[in-house]
N, C-alpha and C positions, 0 to 999 in steps of 0.2 A: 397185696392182691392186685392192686391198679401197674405195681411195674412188670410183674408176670402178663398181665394183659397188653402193654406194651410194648414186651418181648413178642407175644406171639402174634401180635397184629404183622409187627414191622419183617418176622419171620416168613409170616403167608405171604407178603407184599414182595418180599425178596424171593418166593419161591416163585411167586407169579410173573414176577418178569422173569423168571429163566425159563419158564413155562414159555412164554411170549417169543423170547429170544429164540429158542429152540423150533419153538412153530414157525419162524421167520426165515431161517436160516439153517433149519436142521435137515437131514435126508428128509427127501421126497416132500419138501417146503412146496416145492414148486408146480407138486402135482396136484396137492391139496390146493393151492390157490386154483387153480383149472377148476377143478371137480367145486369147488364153493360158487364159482364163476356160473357156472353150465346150471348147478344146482338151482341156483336166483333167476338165472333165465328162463327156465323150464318154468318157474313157479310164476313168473312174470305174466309166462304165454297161459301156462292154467287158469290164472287168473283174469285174465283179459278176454281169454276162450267163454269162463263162466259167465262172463259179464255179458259178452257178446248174445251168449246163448240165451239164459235169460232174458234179457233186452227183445229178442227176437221171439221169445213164447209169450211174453207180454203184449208184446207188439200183436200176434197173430190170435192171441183172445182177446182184444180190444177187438180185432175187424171181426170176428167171429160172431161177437156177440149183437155188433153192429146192424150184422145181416139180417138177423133173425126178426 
């Protein structure tokens, strides 16, 4: 039982680097690395945006309540 487990470990492990290999070097490798690229930055600016924006409603019910 343990060398059948063995086998199919060291099987996934070999299908995953050609998986790997293929994502690296395969068609349209090169497009995908862009579009992951753009992907991260777009998420970067959302997130930073979110922060921003929050930061600036907390900000303006701190003075709000301030006044009152």
């Amino acid at each position: 039982m343990e060398f059948n487990n063995k086998i199919k470990e060291e099987l996934e492990a070999r299908i995953k680097g050609l998986e790997d290999f293929i994502a690296e070097n395969g068609v349209g490798s090169k497009q995908l690395s862009k579009a992951k690229k753009v992907q991260r930055d777009g998420n970067i600016v959302l997130f930073v945006g979110g922060l921003i924006t929050a930061a600036g409603i907390a900000i303006w019910a701190m003075n709000r309540n301030s006044d009152d």
